[in-house]
C-alpha positions in Angstrom: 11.3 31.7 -17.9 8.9 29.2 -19.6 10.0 27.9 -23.3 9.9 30.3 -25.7 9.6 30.3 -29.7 10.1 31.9 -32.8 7.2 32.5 -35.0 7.3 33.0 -38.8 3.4 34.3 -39.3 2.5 34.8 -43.3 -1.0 36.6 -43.2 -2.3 38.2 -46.6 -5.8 38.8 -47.7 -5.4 38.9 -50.9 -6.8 41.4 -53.6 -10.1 42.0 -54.5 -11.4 41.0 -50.6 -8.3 43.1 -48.9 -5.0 44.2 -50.0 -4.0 43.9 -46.3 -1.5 42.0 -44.5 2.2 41.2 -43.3 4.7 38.8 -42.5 5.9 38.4 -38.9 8.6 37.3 -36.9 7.7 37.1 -33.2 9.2 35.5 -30.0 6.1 34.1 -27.7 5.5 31.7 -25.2 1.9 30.0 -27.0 -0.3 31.0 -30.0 -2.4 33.6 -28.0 0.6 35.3 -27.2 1.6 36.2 -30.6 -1.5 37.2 -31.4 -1.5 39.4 -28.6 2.1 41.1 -29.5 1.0 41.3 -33.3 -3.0 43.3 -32.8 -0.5 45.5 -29.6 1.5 47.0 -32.1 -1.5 47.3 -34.8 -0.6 49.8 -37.2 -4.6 48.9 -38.8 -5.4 45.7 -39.1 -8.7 45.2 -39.7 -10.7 43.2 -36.9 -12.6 41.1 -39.7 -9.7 39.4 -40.7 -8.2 38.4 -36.5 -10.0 34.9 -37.5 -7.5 34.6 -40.1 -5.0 36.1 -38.4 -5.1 33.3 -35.4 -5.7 30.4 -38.3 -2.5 31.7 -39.7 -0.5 32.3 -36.2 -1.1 28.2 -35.7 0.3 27.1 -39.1 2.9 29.2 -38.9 6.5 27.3 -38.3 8.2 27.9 -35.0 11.5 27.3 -33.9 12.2 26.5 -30.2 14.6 29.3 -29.1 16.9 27.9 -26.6 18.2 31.3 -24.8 16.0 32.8 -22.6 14.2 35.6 -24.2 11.8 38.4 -23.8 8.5 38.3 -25.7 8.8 40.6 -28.7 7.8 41.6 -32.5 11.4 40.8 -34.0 10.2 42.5 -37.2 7.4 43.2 -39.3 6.5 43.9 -42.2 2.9 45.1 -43.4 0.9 46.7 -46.1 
């Protein structure tokens, strides 16, 4: 398995443009592939905002994991 990481994604659009949003914790290879685990299991995020989302996914802080692990949503929560 290739290196894996833990990301810690904060993404809120704030009030009055959106009251939408969540915080993330997600095991993935690269940037694309959280992205890709976190619009999977969309519960309604709205598309206008994936921009921000992908801004957000690359300043998030990661931790190397150093098990191998499966690619996964750890836990999520959204509004």
């Amino acid at each position: 398995m290739n290196q894996k990481f833990l990301y810690i994604v904060d993404h809120f659009i704030p009030f009055p443009q959106s009251e939408y949003g969540g915080l993330w914790n997600v095991v993935a290879e690269h940037d694309d592939e959280c992205f890709d685990l976190i619009i999977n299991g969309d519960d309604g995020l709205n598309q206008q905002y994936y921009n921000r989302l992908r801004e957000n996914i690359s300043k998030a802080p990661t931790f190397a994991l150093t098990n191998d692990h499966e690619s996964y949503v750890v836990e999520e929560f959204t509004t």
